[in-house]
Backbone as ProteinMPNN parsed JSONL, in Angstrom:
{"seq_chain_A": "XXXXXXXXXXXXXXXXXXXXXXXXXXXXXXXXXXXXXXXXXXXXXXXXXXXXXXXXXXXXXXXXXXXXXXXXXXXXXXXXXXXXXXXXXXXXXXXXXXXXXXXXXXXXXXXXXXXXXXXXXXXXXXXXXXXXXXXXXXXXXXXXXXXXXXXXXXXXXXXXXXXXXXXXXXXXXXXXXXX", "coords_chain_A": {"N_chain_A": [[0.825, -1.193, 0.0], [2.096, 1.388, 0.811], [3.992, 1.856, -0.926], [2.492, 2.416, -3.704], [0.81, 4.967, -2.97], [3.634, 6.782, -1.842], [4.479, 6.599, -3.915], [3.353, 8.38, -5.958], [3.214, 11.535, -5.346], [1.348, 13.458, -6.186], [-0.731, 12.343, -6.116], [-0.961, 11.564, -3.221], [-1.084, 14.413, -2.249], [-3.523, 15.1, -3.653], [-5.036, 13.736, -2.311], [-4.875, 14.698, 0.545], [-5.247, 17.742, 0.077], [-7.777, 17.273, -1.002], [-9.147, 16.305, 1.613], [-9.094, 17.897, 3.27], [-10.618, 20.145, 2.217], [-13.305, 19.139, 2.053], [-13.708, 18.142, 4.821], [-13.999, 20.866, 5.597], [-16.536, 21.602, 4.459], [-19.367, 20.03, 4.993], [-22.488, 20.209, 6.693], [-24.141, 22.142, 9.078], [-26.109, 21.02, 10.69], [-28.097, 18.755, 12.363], [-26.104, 17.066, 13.776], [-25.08, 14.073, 12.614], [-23.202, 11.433, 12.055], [-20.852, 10.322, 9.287], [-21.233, 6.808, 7.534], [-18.747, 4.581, 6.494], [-17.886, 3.471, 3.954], [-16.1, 0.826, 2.61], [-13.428, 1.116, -0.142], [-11.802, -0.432, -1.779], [-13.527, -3.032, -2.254], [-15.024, -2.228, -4.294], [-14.371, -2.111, -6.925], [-12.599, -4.364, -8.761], [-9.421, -5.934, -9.339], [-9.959, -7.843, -11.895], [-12.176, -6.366, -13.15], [-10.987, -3.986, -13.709], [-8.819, -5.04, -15.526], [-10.438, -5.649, -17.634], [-11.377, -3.143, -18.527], [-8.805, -1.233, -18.255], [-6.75, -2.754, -19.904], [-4.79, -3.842, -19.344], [-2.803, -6.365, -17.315], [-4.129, -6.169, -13.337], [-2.693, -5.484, -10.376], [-3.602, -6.362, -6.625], [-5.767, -4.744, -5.244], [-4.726, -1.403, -3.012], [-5.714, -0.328, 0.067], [-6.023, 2.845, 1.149], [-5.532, 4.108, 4.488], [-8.745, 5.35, 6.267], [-10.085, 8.888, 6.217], [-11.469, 11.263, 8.268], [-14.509, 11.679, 9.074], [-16.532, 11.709, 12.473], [-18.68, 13.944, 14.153], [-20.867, 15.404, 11.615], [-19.375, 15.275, 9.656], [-17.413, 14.729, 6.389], [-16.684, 11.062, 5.736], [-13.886, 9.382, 4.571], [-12.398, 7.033, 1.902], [-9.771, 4.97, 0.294], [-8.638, 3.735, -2.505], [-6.066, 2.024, -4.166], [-4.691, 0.665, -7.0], [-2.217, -1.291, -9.193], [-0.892, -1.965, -12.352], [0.449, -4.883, -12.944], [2.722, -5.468, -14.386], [5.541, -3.267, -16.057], [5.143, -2.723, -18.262], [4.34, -0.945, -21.368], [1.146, 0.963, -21.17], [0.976, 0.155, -18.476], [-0.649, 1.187, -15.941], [-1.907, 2.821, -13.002], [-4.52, 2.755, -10.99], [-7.334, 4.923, -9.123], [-9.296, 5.269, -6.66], [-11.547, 7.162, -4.728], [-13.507, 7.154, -1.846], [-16.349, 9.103, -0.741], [-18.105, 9.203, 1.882], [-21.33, 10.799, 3.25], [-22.944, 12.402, 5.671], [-26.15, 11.764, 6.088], [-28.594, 13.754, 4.426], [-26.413, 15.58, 4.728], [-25.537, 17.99, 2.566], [-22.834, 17.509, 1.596], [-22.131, 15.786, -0.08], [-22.99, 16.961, -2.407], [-21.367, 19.371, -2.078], [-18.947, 18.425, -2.359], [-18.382, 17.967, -4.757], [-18.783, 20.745, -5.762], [-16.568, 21.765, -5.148], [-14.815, 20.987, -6.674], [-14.949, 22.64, -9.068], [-15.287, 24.958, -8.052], [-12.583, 25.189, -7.42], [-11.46, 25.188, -9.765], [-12.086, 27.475, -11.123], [-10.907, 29.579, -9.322], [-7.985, 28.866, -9.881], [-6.011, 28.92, -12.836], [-4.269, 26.705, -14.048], [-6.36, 24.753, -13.661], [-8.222, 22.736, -15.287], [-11.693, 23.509, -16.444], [-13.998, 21.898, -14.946], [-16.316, 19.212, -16.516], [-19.519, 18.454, -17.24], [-21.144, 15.098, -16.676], [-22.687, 12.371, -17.528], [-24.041, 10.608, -14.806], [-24.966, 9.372, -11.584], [-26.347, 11.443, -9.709], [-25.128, 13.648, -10.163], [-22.303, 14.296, -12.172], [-18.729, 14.994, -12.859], [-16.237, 15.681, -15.36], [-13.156, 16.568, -14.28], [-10.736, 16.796, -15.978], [-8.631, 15.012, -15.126], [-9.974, 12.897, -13.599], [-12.768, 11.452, -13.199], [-15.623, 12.409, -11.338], [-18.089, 11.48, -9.194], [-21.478, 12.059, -7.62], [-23.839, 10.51, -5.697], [-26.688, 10.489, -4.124], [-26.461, 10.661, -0.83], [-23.22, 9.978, -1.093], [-20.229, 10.688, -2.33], [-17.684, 10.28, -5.283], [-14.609, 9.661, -6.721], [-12.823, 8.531, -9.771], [-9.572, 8.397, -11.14], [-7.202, 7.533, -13.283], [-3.8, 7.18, -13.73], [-1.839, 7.062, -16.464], [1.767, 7.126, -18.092], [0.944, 9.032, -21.414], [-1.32, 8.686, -21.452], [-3.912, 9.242, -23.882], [-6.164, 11.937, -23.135], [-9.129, 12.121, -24.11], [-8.991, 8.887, -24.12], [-8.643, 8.219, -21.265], [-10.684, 9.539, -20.274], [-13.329, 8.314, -20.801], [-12.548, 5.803, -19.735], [-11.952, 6.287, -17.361], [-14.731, 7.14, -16.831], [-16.233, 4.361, -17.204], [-15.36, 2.839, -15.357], [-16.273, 4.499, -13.083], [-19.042, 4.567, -13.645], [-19.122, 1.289, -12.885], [-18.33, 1.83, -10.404], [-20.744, 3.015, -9.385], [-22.73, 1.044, -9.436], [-22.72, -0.615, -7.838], [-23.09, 0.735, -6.063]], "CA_chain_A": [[0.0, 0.0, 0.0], [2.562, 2.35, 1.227], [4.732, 2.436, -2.052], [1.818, 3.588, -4.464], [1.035, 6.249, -2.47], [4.381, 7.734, -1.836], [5.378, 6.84, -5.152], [2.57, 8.995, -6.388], [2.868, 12.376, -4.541], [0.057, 13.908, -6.437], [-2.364, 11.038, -5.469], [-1.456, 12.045, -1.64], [-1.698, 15.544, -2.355], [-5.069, 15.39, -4.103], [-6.243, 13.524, -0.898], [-5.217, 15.959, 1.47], [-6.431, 18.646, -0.395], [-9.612, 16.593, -0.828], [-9.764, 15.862, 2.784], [-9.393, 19.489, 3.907], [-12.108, 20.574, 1.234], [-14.89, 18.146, 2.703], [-13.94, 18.368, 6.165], [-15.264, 22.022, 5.854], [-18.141, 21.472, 3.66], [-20.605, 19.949, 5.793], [-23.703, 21.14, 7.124], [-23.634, 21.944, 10.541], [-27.14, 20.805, 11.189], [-28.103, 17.563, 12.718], [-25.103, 16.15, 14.434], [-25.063, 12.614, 12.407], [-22.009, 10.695, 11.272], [-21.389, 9.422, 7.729], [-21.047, 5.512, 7.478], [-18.17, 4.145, 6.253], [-17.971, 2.663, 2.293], [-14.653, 0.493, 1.719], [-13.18, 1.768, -1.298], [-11.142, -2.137, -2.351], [-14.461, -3.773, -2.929], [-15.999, -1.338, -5.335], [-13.83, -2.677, -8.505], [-12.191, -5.815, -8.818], [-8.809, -6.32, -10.462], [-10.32, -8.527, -12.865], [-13.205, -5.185, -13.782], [-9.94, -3.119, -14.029], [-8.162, -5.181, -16.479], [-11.284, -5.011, -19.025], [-11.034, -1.58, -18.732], [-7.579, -0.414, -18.491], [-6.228, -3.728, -20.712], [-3.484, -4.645, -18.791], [-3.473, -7.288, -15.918], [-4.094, -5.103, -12.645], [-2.694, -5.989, -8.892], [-4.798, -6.204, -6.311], [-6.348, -2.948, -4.194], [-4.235, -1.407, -1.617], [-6.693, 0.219, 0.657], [-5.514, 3.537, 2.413], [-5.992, 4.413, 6.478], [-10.062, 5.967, 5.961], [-9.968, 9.733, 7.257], [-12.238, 11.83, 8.121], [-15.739, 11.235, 10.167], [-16.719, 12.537, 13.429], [-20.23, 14.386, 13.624], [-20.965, 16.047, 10.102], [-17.754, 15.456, 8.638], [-17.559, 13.543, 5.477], [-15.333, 10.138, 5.861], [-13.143, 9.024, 3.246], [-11.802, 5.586, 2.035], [-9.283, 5.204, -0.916], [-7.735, 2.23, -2.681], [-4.832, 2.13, -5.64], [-5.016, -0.168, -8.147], [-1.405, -0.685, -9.959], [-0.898, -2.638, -13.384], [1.492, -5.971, -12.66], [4.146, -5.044, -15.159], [5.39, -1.592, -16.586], [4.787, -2.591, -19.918], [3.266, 0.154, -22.232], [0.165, 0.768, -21.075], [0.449, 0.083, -18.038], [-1.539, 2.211, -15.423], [-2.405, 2.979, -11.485], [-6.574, 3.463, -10.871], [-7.398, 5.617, -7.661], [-10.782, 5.06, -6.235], [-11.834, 7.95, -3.449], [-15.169, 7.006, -1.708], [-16.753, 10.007, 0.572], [-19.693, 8.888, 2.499], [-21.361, 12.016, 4.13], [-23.778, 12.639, 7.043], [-27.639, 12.15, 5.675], [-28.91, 15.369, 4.493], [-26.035, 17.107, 5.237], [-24.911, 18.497, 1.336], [-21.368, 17.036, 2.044], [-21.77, 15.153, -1.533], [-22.529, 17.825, -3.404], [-20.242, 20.517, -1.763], [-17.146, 17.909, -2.657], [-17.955, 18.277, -6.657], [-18.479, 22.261, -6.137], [-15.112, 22.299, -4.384], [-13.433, 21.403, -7.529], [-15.936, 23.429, -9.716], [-14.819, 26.445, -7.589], [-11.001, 25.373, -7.488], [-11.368, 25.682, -11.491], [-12.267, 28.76, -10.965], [-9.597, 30.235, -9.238], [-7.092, 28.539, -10.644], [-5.73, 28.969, -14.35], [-3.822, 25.334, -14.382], [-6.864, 23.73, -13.798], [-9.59, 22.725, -16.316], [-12.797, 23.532, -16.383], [-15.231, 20.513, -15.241], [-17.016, 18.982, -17.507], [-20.75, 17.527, -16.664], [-20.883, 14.048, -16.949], [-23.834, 11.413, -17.291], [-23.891, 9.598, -14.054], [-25.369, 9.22, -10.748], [-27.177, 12.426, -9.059], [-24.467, 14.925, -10.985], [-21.009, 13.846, -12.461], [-18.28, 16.053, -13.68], [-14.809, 15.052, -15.473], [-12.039, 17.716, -14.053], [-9.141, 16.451, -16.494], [-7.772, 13.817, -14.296], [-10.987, 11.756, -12.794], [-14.492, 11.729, -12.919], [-15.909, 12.722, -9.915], [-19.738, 11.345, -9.144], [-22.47, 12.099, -6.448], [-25.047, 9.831, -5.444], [-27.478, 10.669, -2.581], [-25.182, 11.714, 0.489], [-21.56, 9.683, -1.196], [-19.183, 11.495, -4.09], [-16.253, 9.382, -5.396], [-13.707, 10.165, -8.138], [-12.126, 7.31, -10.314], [-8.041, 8.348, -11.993], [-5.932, 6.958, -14.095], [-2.496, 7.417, -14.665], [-0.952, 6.045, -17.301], [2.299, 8.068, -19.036], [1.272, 8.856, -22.885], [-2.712, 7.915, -22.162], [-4.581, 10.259, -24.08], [-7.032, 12.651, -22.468], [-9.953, 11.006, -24.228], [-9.223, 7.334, -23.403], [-8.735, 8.13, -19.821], [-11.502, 10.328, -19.329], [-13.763, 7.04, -21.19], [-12.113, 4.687, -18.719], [-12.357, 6.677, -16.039], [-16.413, 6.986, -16.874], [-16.849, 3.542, -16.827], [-15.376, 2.293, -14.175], [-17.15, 5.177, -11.766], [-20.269, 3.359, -13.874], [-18.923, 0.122, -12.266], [-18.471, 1.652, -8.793], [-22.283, 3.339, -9.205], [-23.96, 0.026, -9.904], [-22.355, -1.137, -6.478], [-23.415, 1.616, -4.129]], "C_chain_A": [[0.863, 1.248, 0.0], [3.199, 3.103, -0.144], [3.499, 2.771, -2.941], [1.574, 5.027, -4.329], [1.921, 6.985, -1.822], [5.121, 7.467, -3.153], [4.764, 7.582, -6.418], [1.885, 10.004, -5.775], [1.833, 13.671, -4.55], [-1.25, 13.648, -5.934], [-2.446, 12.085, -3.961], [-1.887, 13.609, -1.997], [-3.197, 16.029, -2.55], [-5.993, 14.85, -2.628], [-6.728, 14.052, 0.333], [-5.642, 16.824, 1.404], [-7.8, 18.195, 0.093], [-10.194, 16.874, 0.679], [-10.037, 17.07, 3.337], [-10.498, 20.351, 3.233], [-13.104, 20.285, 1.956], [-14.689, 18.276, 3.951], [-14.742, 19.614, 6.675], [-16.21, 22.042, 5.277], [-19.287, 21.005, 3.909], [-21.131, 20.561, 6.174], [-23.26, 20.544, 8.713], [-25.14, 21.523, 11.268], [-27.559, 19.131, 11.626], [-27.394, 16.898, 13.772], [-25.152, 14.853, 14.105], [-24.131, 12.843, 11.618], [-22.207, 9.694, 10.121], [-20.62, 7.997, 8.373], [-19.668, 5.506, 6.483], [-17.969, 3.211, 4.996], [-16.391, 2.024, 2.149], [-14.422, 0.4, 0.187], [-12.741, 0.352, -2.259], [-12.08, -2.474, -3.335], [-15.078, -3.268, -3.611], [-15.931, -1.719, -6.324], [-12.805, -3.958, -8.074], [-10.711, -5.632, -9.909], [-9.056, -7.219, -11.907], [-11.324, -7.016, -14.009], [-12.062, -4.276, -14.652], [-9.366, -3.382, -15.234], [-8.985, -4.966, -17.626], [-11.184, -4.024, -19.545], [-10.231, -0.482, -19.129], [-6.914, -1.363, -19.895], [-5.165, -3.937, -20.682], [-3.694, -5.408, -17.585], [-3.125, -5.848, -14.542], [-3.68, -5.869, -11.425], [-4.045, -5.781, -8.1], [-5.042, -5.047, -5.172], [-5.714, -3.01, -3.179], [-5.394, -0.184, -0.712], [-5.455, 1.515, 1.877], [-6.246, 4.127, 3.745], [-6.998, 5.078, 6.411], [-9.446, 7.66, 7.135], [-11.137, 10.562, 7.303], [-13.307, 11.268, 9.378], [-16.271, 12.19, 11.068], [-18.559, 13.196, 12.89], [-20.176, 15.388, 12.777], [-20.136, 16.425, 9.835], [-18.124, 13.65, 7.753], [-16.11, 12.185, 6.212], [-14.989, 9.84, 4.697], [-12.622, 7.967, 3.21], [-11.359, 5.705, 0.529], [-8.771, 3.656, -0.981], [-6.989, 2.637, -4.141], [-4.605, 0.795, -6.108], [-3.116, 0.014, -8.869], [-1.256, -2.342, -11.073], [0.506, -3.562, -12.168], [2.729, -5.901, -13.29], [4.212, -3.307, -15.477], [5.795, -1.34, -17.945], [4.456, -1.384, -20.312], [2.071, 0.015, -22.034], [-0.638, 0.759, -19.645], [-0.074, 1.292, -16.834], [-1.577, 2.561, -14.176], [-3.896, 3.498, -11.603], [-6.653, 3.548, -9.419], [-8.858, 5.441, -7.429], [-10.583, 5.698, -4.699], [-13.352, 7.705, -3.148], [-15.179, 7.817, -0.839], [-17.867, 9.719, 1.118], [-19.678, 10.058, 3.278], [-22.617, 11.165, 4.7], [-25.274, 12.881, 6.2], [-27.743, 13.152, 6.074], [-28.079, 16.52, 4.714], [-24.958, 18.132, 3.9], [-23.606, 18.356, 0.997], [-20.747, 16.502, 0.365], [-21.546, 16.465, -2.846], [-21.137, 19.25, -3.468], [-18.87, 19.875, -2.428], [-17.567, 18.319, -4.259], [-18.307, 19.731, -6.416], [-17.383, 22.621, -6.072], [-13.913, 22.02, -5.991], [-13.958, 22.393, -9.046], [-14.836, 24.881, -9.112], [-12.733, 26.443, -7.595], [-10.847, 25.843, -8.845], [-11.233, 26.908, -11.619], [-11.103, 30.07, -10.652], [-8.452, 30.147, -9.223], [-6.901, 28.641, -12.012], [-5.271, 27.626, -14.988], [-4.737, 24.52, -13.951], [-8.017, 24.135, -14.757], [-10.766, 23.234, -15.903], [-13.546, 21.973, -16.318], [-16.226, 20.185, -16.259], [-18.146, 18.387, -17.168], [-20.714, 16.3, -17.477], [-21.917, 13.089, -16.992], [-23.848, 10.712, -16.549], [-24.805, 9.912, -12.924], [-26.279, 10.378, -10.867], [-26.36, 13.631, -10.098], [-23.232, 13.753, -11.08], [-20.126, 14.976, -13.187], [-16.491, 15.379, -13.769], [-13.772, 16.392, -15.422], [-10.654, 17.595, -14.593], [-8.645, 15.479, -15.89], [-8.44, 12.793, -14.095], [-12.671, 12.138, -13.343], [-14.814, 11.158, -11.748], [-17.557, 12.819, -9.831], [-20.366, 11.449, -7.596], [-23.969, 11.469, -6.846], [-25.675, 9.653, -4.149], [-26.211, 11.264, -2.029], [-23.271, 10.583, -0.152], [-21.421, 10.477, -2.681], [-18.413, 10.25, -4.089], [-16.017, 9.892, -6.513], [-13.022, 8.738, -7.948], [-10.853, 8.178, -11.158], [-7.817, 7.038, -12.495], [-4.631, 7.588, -14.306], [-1.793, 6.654, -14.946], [0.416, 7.236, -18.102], [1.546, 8.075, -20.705], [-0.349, 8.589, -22.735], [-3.595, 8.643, -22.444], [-5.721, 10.727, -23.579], [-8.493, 11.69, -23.155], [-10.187, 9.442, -23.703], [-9.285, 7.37, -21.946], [-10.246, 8.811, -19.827], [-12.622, 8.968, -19.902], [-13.373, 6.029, -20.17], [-12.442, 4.519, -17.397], [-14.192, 6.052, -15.785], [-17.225, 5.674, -16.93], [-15.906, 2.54, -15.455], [-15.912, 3.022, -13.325], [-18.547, 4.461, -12.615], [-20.294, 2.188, -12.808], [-19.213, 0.323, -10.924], [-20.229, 1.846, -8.451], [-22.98, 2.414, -8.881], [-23.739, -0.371, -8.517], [-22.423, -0.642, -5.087], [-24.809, 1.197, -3.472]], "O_chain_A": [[0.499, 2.179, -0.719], [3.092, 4.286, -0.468], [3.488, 4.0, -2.881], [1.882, 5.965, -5.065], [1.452, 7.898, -1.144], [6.187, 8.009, -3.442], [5.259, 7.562, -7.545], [0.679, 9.984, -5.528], [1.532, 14.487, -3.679], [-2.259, 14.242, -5.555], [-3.299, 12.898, -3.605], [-3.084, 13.897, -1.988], [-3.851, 16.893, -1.966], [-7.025, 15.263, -2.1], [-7.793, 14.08, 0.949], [-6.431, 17.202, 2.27], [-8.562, 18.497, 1.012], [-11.255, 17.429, 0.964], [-11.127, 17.312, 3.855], [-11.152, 21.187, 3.856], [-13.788, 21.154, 2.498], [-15.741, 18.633, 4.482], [-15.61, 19.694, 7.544], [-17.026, 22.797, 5.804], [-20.268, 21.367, 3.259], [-20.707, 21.713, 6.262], [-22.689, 19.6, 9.259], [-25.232, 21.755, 12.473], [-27.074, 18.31, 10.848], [-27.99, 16.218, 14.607], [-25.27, 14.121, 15.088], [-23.948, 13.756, 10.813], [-23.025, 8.8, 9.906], [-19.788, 7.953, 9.279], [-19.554, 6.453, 5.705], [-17.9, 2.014, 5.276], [-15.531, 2.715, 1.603], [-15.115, -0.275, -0.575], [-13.306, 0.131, -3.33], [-11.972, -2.415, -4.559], [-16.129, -3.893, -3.757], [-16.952, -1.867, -6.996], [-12.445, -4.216, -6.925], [-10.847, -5.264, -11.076], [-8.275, -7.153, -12.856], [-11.153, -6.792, -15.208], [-12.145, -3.942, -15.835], [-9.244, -2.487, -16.07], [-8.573, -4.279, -18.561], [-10.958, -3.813, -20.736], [-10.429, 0.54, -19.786], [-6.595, -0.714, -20.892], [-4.452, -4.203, -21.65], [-4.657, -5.17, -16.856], [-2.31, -4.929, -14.634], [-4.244, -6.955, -11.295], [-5.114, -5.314, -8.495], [-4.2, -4.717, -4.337], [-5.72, -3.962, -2.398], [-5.678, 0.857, -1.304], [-4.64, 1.301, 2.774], [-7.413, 4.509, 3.823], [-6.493, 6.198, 6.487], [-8.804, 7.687, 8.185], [-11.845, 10.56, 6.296], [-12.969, 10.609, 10.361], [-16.499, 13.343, 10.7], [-19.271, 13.026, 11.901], [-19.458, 16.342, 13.077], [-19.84, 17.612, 9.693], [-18.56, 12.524, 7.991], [-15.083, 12.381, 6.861], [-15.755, 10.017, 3.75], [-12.213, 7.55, 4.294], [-12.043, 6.241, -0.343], [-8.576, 2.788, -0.13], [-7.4, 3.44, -4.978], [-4.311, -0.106, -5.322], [-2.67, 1.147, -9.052], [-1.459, -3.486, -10.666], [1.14, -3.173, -11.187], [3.754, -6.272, -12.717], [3.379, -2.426, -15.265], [6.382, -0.445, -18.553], [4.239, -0.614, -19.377], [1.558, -0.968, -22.569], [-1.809, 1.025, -19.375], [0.307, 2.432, -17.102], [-0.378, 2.838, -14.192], [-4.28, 4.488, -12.225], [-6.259, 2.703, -8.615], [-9.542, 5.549, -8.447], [-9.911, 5.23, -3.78], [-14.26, 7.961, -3.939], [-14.306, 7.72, 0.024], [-18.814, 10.225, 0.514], [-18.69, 10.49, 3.872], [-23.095, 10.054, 4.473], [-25.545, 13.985, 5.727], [-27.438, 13.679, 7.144], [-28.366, 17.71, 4.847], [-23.953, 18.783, 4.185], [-23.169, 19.066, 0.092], [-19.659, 16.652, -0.191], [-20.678, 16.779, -3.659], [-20.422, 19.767, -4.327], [-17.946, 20.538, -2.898], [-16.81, 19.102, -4.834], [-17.882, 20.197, -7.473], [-16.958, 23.592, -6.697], [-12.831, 22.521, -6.296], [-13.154, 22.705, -9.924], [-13.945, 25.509, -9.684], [-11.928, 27.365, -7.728], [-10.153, 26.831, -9.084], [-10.286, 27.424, -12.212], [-10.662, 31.005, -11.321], [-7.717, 31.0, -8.726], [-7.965, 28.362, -12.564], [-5.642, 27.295, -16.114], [-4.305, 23.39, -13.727], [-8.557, 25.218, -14.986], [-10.791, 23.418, -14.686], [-13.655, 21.15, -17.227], [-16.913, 21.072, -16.766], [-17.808, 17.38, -16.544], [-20.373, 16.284, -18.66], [-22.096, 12.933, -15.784], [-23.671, 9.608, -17.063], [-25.577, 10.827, -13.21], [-26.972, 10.486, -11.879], [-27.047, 14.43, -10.735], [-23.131, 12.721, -10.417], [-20.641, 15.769, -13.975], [-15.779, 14.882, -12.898], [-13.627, 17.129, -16.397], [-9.642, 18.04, -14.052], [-7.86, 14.975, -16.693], [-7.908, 11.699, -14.281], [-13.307, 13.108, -13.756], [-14.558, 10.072, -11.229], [-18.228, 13.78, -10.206], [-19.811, 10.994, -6.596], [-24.806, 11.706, -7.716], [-25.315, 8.871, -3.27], [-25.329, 11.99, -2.486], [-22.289, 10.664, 0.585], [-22.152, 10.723, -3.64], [-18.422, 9.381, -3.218], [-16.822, 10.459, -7.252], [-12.744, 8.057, -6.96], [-11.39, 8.782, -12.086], [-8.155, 5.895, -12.187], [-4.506, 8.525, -15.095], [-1.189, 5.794, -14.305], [-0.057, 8.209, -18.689], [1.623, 6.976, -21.256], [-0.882, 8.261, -23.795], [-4.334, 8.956, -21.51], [-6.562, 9.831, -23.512], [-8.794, 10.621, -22.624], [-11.15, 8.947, -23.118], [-9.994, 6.534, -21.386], [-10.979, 8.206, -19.044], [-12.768, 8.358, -18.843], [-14.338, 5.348, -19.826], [-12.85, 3.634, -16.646], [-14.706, 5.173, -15.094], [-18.447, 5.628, -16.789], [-16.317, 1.521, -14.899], [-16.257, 2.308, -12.384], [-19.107, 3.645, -11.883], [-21.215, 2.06, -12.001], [-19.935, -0.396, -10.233], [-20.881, 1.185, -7.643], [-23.898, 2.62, -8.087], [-24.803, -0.483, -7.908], [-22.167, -0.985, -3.933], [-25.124, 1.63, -2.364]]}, "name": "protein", "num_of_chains": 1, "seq": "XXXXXXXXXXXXXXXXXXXXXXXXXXXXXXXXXXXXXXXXXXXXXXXXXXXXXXXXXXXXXXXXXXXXXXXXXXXXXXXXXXXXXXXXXXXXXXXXXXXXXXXXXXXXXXXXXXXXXXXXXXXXXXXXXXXXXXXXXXXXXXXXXXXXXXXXXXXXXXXXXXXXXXXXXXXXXXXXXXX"}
């Protein structure tokens, strides 16, 4: 587990970001805690290889953070191809379960809506056909359904913006069918 994610200091980055995004984005109403989604069992190395079309290892699951009363929790897993053939890949799977009712899902896809915004090096989101809303931010597609978000990556060197953002979109398909 450890070597994907320090051998991919973007990944961590994007998660801490992430995590500091959603930690403030809850509603402060209620006082209920989100449930817990493990991120592993969502896709299957076997789903992966259809997808990506290289054989895939199997899910390292990182330490869930987050929780507490109306704070989203978070659960990640990394996916890395078996060789480093051409082709092959790493797939990131972020699951956020929030606090019923408390807008936690949607606030995480505004948060990168609004990072777009005031940033110049990042894309503009793109709306996406999926769950409750979906939007592809150049890197992932990032879906909300009821109170959970999740974003699906790829990185592969050389894998053109089209095929990933296609790859991406069906494997967050895959995770959808499974929430």
């Amino acid at each position: 587990m450890t070597t994907i994610w320090r051998s991919y200091p973007v990944l961590s980055t994007i998660t801490v970001v992430a995590s500091l995004l959603a930690a403030c984005s809850g509603s402060s109403d209620g006082g209920s805690a989100a449930a817990e989604i493990a991120a592993c069992p969502l896709l299957s190395s076997a789903e992966l290889e259809t997808v990506v079309g290289t054989p895939m290892g199997e899910g390292m699951e990182r330490e869930p953070v987050g929780g507490g009363e109306n704070a989203g929790r978070m659960t990640a897993c990394a996916w890395e191809a078996v060789s480093d053939a051409p082709g092959a890949a790493i797939v990131t799977l972020q699951v956020w379960a929030w606090p019923p009712g408390s807008g936690g899902a949607a606030n995480y896809l505004n948060s990168f809506r609004e990072a777009a915004k005031t940033s110049k090096d990042l894309p503009t989101p793109e709306p996406v056909t999926l769950g409750d809303e979906a939007i592809w931010d150049g890197t992932g597609t990032i879906v909300r359904s009821g109170d959970v978000s999740f974003s699906v990556a790829l990185s592969e060197k050389g894998l053109d913006p089209a095929v990933a953002k296609a790859r991406s979109q069906k494997l967050a398909a895959d995770v959808l069918a499974k929430l």
